[in-house]
KEVOTOR-222195 format. One line per field, with one value per residue (C-alpha): residue number from 1; residue in one letter; x, y, z. Coordinates in steps of 0.02 Angstrom, whole numbers, plus 50000, padded with zeros to 5 digits. Example, Ala and Ser with C-alpha at 12.3 -4.5 7.8 and 13.67 -1.06 7.14 Angstrom:
2
num: c(1/2) $
residu: c(A/S) $
c1: c(50615/50684) $
c2: c(49775/49947) $
c3: c(50390/50357) $
This chain:
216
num: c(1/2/3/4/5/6/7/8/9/10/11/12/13/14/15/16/17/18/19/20/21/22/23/24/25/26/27/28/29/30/31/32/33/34/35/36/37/38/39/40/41/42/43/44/45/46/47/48/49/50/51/52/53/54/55/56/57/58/59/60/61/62/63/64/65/66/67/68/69/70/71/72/73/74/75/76/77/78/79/80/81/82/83/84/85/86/87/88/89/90/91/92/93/94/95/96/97/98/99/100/101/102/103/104/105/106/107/108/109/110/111/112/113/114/115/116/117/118/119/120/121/122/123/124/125/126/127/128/129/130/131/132/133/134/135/136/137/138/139/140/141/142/143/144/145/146/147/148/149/150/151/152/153/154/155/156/157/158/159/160/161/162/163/164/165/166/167/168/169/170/171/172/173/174/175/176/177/178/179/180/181/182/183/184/185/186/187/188/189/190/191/192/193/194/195/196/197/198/199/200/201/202/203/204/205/206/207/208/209/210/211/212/213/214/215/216) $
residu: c(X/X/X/X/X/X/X/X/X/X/X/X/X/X/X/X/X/X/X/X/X/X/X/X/X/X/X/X/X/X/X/X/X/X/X/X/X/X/X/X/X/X/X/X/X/X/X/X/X/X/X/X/X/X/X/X/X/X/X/X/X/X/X/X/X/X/X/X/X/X/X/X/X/X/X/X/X/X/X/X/X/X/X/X/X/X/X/X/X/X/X/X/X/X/X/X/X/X/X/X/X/X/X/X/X/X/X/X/X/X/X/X/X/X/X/X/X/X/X/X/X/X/X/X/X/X/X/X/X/X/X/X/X/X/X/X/X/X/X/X/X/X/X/X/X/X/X/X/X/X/X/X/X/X/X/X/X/X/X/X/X/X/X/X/X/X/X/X/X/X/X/X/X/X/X/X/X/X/X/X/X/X/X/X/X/X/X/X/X/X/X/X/X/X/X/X/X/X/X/X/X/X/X/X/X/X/X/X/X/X/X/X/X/X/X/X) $
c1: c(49997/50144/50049/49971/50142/50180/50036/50051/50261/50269/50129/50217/50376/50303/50170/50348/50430/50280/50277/50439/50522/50652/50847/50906/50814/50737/50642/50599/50523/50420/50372/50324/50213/50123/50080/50023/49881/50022/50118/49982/49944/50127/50131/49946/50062/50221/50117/50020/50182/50208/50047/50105/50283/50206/50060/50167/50290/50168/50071/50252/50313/50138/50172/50363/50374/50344/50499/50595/50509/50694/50707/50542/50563/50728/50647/50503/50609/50692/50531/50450/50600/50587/50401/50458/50594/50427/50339/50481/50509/50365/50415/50520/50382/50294/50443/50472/50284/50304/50441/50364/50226/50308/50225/50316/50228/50215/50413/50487/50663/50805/50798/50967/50920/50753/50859/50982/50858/50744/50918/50946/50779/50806/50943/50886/50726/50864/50943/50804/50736/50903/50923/50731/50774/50928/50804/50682/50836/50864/50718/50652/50806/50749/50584/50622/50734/50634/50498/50619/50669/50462/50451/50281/50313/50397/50573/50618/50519/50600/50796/50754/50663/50835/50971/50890/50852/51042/51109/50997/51066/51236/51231/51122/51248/51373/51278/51240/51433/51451/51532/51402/51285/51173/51149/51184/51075/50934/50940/50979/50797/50727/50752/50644/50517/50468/50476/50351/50262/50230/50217/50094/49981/50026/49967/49816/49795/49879/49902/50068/50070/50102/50272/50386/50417/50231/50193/50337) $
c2: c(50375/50373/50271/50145/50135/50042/49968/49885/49861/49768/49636/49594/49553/49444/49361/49317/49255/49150/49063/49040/48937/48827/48818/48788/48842/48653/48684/48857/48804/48645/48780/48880/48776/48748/48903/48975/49097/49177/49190/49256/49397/49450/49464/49586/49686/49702/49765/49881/49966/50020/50105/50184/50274/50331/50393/50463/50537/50649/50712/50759/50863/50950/51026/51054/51104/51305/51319/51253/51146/51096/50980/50930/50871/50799/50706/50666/50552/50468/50425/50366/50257/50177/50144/50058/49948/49924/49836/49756/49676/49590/49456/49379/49296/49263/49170/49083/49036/48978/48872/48792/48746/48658/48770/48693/48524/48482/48480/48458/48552/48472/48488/48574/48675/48732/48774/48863/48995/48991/49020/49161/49243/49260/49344/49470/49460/49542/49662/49755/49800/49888/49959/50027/50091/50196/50297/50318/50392/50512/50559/50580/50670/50793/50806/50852/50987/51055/51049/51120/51272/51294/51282/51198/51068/51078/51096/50984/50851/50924/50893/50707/50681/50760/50683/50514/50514/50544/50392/50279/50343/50332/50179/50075/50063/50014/49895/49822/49825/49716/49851/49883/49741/49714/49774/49953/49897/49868/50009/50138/50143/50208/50378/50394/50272/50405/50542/50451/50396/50569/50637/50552/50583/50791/50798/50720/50801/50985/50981/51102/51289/51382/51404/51519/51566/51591/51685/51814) $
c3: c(49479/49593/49723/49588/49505/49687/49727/49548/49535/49706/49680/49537/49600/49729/49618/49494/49655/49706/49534/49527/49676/49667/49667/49500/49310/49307/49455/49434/49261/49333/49457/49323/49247/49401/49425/49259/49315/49424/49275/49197/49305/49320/49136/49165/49295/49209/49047/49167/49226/49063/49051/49250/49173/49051/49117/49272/49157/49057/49240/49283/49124/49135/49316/49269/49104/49155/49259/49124/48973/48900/49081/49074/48899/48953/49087/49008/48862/49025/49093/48933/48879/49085/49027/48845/48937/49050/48898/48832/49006/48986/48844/48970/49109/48927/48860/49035/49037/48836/48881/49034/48951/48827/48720/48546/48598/48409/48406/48585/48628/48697/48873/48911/48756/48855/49018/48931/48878/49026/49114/48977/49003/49200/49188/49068/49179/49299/49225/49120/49304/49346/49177/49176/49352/49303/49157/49299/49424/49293/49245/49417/49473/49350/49408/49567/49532/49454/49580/49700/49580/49565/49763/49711/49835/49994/50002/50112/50002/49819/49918/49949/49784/49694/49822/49825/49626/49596/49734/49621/49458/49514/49603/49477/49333/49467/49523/49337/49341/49484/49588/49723/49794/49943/50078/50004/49832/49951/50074/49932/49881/50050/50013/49830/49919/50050/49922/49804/49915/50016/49851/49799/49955/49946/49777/49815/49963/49922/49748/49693/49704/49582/49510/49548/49335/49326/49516/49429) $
């Protein structure tokens, strides 16, 4: 699930990129509408990632929740409220795709009216991202302290799972704040992407031991 929470997450982002090109809301919108089966699949893909956090976050309490189920619970709620802001995430390429199809044919909208919202609906199509982010950072800080306390997975692996987890979830909300931006926003992320990623491969390779609560 880690590695088909990526291989799903990124295709969306550039599929929504693809569809919509252009320098102001008009012509993202025209672009919109001339590319609805993009649309269309990022809507498939943004849905699906819901169905990924959650998915994830239930595989994750059940190999954590011996060392300490309180945690696990904790972390669990962070990872399942990531995969509702998932699903709610997904009216907005719906709404963009409503409005660039002129879907209210029967009684048009005012054409600043229809950029005003489209404009509206990107930037929430913005933020949600950052603020789904921040539950995942805590959440999967969490997780991987508690995977380090277990010394199910290697060690070295568990202190970039917890260190990276916590830059995210300290620098997200600052970054929703307009505090931090890029090139640190960007470069920030390298650190949980090589611990989900080699996580994913060492559990399907090596699974996890056995905990150190239940080996006592």
């Amino acid at each position: 699930m880690f590695l088909f929470y990526i291989a799903t997450a990124f295709p969306d982002m550039l599929v929504s990129q693809r569809a919509m090109t252009g320098g102001d809301v008009a012509e993202k919108l025209r672009s919109i509408g001339q590319h609805v089966p993009l649309m269309r699949v990022s809507i498939v893909l943004t849905m699906i990632s819901f169905v990924d956090a959650v998915v994830l976050a239930v595989a994750l309490y059940g190999l954590t929740r011996d060392e300490d189920n309180e945690l696990a619970v904790l972390a669990l709620a962070c990872r399942l409220t990531e995969g509702m802001i998932n699903a709610i995430a997904t009216l907005v390429p719906v709404g963009l795709l409503w409005l660039a199809t002129q879907a209210g044919a029967t009684a048009p909208l005012d054409a600043s009216a229809v950029n005003a919202l489209a404009a509206f609906l990107m930037k929430v199509g913005g933020w949600l991202p950052n603020v789904a982010a921040t539950c995942f950072a805590v959440g999967s800080t969490i997780f991987a302290y508690l995977f380090l306390r277990a010394r199910s997975i290697p060690l070295w692996l568990a202190w970039v799972g917890v260190l990276g987890s916590a830059l995210i979830a300290i620098a997200l909300p600052l970054q929703l704040i307009g505090v931090l931006g890029s090139p640190v926003t960007d470069l920030m992320w390298i650190p949980i992407a090589v611990f989900e990623v080699v996580l994913g491969f060492w559990l399907l390779i090596k699974g996890v031991a056995t905990p150190a609560v239940r080996r006592a």
